[in-house]
KERO-26024 format. One record per residue (C-alpha): residue in one letter; chain; residue number from 0; y, x, z. Coordinates in nm, 4 decimals. Each point is the difference from the previous one (the first is absolute). Layout:
BEGIN
A,A,NUM,Y,X,Z
...
# end
This chain:
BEGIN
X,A,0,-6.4827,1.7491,-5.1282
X,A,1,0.1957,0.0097,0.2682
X,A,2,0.1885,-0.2711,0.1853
X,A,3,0.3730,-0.0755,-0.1021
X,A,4,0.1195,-0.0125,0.3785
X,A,5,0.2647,-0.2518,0.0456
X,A,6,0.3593,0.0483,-0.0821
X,A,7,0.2331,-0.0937,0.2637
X,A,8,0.3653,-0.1048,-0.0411
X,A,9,0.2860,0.1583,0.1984
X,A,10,0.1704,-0.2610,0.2315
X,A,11,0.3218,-0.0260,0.0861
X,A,12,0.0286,-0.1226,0.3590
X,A,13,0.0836,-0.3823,-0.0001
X,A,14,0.2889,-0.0627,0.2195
X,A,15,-0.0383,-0.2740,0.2935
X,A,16,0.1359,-0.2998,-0.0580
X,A,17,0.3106,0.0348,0.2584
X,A,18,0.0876,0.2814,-0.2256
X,A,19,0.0360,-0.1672,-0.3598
X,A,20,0.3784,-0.1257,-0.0746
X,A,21,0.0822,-0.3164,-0.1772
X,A,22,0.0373,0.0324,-0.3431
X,A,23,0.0726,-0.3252,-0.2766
X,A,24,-0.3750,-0.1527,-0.1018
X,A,25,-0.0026,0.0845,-0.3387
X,A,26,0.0168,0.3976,0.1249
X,A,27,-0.2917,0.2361,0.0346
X,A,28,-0.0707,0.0177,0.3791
X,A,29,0.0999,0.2875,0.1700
X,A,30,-0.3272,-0.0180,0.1789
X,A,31,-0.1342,0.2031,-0.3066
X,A,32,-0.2723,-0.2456,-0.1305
X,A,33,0.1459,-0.0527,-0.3604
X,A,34,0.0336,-0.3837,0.0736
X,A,35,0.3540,-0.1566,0.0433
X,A,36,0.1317,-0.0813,0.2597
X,A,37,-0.0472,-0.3646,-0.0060
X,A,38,-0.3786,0.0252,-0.0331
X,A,39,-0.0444,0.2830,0.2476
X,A,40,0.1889,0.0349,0.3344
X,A,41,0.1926,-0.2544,-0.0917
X,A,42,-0.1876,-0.2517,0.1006
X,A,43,-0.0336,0.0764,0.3314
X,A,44,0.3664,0.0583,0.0374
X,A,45,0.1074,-0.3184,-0.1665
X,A,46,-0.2421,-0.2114,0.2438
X,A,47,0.1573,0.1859,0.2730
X,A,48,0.3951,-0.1235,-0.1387
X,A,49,-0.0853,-0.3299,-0.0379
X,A,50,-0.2570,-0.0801,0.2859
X,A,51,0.2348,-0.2219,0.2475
X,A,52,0.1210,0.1142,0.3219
X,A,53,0.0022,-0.3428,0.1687
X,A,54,0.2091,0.1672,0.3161
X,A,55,0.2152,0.2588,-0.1582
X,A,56,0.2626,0.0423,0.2653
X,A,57,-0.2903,0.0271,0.2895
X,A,58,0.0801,0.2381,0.2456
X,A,59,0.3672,0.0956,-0.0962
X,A,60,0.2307,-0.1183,0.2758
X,A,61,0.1581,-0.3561,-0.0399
X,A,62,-0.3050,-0.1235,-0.2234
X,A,63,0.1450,-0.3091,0.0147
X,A,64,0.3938,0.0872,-0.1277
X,A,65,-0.1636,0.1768,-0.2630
X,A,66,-0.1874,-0.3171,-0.0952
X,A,67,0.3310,-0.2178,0.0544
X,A,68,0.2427,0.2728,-0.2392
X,A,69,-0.2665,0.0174,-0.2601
X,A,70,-0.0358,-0.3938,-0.0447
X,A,71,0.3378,-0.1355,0.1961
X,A,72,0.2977,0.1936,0.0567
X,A,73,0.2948,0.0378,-0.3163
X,A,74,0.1394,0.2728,0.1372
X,A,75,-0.0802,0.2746,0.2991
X,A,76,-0.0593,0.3225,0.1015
X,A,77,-0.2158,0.2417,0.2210
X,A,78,0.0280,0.3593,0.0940
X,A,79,-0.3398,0.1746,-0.0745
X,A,80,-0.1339,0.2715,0.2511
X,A,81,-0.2177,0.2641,-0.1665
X,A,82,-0.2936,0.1258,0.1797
X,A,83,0.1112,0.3248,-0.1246
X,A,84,0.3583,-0.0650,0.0323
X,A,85,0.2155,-0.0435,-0.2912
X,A,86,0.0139,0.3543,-0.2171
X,A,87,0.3453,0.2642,0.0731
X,A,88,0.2361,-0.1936,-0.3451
X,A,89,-0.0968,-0.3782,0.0864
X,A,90,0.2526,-0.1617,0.2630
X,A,91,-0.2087,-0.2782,-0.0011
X,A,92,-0.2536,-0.2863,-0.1599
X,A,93,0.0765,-0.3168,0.0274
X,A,94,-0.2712,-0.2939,-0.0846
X,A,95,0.1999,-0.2976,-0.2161
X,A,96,-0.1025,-0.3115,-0.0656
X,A,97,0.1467,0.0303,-0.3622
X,A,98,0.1740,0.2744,-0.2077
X,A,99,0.2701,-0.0089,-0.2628
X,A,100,-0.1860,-0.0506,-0.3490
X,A,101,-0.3196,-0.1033,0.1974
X,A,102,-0.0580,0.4004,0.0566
X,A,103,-0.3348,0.0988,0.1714
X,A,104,0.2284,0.2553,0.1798
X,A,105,0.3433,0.2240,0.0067
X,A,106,0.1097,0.2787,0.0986
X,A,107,0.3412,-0.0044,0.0446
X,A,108,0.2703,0.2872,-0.0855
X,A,109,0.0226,0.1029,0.3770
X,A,110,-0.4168,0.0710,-0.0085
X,A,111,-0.0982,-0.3272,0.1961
X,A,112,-0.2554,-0.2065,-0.1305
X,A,113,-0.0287,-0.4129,-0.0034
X,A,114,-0.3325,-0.1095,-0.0329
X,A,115,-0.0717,-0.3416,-0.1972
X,A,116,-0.2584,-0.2774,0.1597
X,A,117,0.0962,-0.3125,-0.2377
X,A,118,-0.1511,0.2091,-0.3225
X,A,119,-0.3404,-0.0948,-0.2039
X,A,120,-0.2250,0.2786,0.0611
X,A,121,-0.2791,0.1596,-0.1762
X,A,122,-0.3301,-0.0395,0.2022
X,A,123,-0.1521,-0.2601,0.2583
X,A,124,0.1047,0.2216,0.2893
X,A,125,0.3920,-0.0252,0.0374
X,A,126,0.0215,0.2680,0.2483
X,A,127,-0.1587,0.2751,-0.1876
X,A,128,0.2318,-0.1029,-0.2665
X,A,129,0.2927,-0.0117,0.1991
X,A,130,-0.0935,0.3726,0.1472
X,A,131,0.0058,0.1394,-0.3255
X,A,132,0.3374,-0.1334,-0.0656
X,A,133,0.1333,0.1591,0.3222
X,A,134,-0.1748,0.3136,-0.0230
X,A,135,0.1285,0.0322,-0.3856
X,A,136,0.3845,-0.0916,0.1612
X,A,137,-0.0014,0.2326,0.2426
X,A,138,0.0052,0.2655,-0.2867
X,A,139,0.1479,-0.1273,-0.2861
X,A,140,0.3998,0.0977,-0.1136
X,A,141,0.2759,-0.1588,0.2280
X,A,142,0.1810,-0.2523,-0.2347
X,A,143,-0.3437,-0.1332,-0.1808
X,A,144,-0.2290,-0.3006,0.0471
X,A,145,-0.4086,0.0701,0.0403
X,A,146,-0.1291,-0.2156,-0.2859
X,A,147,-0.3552,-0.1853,0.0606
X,A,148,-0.3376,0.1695,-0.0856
X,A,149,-0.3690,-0.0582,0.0973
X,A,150,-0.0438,0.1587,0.3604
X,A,151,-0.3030,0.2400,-0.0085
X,A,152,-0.3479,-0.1559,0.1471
X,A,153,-0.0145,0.2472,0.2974
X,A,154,0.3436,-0.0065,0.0442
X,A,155,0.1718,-0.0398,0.3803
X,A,156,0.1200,-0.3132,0.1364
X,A,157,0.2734,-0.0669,0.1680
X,A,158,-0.2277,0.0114,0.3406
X,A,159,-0.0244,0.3340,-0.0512
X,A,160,0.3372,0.0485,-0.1005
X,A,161,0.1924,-0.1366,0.2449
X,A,162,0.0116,0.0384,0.3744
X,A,163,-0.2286,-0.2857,0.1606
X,A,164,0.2262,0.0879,0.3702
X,A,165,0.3001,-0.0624,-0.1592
X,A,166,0.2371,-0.3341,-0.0052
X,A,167,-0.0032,-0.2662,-0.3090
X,A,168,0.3553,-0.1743,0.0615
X,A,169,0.0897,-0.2262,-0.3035
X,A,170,0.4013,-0.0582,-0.0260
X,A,171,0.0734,-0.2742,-0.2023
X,A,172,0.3165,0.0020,-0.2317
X,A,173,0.1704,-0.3135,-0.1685
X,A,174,-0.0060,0.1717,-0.3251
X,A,175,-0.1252,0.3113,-0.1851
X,A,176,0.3610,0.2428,0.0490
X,A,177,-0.2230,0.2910,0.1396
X,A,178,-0.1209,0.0446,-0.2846
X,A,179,0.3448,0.1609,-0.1027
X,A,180,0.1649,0.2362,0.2241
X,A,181,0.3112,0.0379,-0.2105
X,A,182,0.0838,-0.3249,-0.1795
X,A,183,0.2355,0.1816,-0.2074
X,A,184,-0.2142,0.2191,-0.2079
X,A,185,-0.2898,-0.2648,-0.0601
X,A,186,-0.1616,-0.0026,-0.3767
X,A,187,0.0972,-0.3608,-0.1377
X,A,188,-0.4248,-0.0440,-0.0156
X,A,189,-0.0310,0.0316,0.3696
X,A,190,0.3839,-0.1900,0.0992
X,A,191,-0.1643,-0.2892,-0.2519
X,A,192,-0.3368,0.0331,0.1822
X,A,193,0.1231,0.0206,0.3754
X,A,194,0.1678,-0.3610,-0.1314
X,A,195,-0.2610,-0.1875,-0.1502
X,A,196,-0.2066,0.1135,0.4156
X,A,197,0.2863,-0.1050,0.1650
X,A,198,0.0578,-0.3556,-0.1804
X,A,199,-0.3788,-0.0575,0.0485
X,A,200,-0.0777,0.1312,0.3705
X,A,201,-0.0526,-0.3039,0.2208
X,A,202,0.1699,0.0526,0.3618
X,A,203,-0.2498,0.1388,0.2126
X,A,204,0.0190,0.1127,0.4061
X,A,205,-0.2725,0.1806,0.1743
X,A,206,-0.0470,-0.1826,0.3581
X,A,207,0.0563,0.2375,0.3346
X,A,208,-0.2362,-0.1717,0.1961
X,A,209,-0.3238,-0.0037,-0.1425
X,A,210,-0.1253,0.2595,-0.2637
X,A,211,-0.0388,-0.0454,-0.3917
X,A,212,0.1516,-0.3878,0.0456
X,A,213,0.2657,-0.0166,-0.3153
X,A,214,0.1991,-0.2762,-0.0028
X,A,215,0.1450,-0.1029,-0.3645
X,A,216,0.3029,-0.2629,-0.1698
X,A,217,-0.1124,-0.1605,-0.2854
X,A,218,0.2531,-0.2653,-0.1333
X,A,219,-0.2300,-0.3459,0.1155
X,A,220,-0.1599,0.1455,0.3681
X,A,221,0.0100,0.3139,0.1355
X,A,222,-0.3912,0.1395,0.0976
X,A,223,-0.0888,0.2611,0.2541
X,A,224,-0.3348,0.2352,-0.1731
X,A,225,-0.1603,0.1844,0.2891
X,A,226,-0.2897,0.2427,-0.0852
X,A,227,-0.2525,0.0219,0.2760
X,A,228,-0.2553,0.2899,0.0416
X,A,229,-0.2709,-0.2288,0.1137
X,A,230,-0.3375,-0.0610,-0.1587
X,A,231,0.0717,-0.3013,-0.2661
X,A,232,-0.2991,-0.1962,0.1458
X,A,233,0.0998,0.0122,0.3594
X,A,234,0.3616,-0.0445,-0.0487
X,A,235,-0.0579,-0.3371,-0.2199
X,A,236,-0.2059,-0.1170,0.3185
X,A,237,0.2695,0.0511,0.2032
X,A,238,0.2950,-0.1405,-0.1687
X,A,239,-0.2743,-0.2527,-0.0824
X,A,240,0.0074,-0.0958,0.3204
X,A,241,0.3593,0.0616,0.0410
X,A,242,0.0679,-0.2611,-0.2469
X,A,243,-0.2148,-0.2753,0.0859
X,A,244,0.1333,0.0221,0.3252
X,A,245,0.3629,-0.0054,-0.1003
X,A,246,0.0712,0.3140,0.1135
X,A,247,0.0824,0.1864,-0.3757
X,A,248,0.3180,-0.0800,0.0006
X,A,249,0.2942,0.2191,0.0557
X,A,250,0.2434,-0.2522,0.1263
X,A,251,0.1486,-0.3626,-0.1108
X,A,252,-0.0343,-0.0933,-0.3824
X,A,253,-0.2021,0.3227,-0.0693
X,A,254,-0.3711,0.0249,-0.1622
X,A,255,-0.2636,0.2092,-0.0303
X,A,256,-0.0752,-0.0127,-0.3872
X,A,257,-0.3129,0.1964,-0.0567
X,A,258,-0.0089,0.4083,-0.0282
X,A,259,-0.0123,0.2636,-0.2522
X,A,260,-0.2782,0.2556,-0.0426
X,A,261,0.1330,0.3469,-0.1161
X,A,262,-0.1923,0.3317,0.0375
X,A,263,-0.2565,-0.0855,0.2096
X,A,264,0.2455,-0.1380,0.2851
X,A,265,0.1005,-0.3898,0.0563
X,A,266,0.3783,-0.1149,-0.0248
X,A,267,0.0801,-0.3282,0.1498
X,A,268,0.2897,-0.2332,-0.1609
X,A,269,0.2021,-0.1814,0.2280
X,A,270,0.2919,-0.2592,-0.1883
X,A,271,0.2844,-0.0251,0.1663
X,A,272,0.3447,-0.2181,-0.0384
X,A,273,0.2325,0.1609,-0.1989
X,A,274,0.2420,-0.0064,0.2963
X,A,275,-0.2618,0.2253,0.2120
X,A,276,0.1148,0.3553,-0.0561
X,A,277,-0.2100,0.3508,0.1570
X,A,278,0.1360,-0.0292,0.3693
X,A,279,-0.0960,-0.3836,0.0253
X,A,280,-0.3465,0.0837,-0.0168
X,A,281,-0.0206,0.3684,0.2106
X,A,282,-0.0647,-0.2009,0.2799
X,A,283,-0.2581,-0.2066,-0.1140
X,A,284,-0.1596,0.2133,-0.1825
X,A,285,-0.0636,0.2124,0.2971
X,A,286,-0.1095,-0.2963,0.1691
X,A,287,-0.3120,-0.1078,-0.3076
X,A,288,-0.0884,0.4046,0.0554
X,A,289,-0.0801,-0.1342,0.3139
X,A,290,-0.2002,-0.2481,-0.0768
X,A,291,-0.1468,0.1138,-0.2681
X,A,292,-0.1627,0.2925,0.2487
X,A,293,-0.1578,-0.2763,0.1999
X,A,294,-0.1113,-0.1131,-0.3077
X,A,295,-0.1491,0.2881,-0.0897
X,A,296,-0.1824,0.0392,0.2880
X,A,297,-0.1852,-0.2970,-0.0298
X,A,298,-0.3561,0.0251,-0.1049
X,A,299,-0.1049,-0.4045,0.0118
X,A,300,-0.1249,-0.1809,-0.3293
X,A,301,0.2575,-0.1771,-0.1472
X,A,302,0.0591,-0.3467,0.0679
X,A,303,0.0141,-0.2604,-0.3107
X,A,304,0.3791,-0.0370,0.0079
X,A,305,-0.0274,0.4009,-0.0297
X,A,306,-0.2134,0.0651,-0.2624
X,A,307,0.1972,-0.3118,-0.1999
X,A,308,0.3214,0.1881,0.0750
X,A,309,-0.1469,0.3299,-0.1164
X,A,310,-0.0900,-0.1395,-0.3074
X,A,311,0.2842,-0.0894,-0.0516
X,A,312,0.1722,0.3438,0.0458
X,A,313,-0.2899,0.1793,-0.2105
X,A,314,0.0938,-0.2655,-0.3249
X,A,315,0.3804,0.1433,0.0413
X,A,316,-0.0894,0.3162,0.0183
X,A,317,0.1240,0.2274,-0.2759
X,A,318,-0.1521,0.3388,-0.1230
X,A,319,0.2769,0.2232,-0.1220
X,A,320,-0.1788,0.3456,0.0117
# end
């Protein structure tokens, strides 16, 4: 008898993995196995969405204001320059801390977009998640808000969206009326929403002098919350050092508290008297910077009164990201 030879099976050619869309779990994947979604190239993709960017604003100009109006700031705003440029029917985008109805974004009647940075998002990486906002803005109907979704694995960032040349100037508003051009012709959800922001913003001031210092009114003290690109290790040895020389302080009756930890940057807390307001402490502020650079600089083991003081600042220090 002769042999049977071997049948072979037509293939279809597998597409690569930068290729295949996401599609819900429970779907067949597009991949072309016959598995869902969930159990196929799903997997991959959903460890890549939740895997934590422990830096996510690395890179962008103003790292640090990006930190300090993600964690700190009630209400501001910042022009965004497109690497690009911005496309021929939007006048502009705008980043916000928050939007009307807690919107991821908005494109407003006149084309321009506003950009949300307050929202929950989707994945471990905030900045792919926050590109995919933009980029879906940028072409959705003037009048409508860009509701939140799962951003693609291989999706951009906003490093690659954004111009790394270009400026990152926060302006900080007293309450949240850019978010309505025209007062007038407001929805009574968004007039009822731009109230319940305003009654609940605490007054905040961004300091001249130094960059990403933010000083704040609360109704017992008033606190100044400066994020600091530094390395967390070496910038605890130096206030460390700061403090247990007596040096932390920004002026009569104030107090370094401890420091806040926020997407992979430090923020140091300063209280202050309720009576100190933003230009009391430009000066000295600009005056620690000083200091704290010498600091810095210093490479020397810490002394016992140092490493007691920087215990003491690492058990008040609070994670919020």
């Amino acid at each position: 008898m002769a042999k049977k030879r071997p049948q072979t099976r037509a293939t279809r050619p597998q597409p690569t993995d930068g290729e295949i869309p996401v599609v819900g779990a429970r779907e067949p994947c597009p991949c072309g196995s016959g598995r869902r979604y969930k159990a196929c190239h799903g997997r991959a993709a959903a460890h890549a969405v939740t895997e934590l960017v422990h830096r996510p604003f690395e890179g962008l100009p103003g790292e640090c204001d990006w930190v300090a109006l993600r964690e700190l700031v009630p209400a501001a705003t910042v022009e965004l320059p497109l690497k690009d440029g911005l496309p021929e029917d939007v006048p502009s985008a705008t980043l916000a801390t928050v939007l009307p109805m807690a919107w991821p974004a908005l494109r407003r009647d006149d084309g321009s977009v506003l950009l949300g940075l307050q929202n929950d998002t989707a994945s471990g990486d905030i900045s792919r998640d926050l590109a995919d906002t933009l980029q879906r803005a940028l072409t959705a109907e003037p009048g409508t808000p860009v509701q939140a979704r799962r951003a693609p694995a291989d999706g951009p960032r906003l490093q690659d969206l954004l111009d790394a040349e270009g400026t990152f100037e926060p302006v900080v508003h007293s309450g949240f009326e850019f978010w309505i051009p025209d007062t007038e012709n407001a929805t009574p959800e968004v007039t009822a929403s731009l109230e319940r922001a305003n009654a609940a913003a605490i007054p905040t001031v961004k300091l001249a002098g130094v960059d990403a210092a933010y000083w704040c009114e609360t109704p017992e003290k008033n606190h100044l919350r400066w994020v600091m690109p530094h390395p967390e290790e070496q910038l605890l040895d130096a206030l460390a050092r700061l403090h247990a020389a007596g040096r932390s302080s920004l002026g009569e009756g104030t107090r370094l508290v401890g420091s806040f930890r926020a997407h992979g940057l430090t923020v140091p807390v300063w209280d202050l008297p309720s009576g100190v307001g933003a230009d009391d402490v430009e000066k000295p502020a600009a005056e620690f910077a000083e200091r704290l650079a010498a600091a810095l600089a210093s490479d020397a083991p810490l002394t016992p009164e140092e490493r007691r003081a920087r215990g003491g600042l690492t058990n008040r220090q609070v994670t919020l990201s």
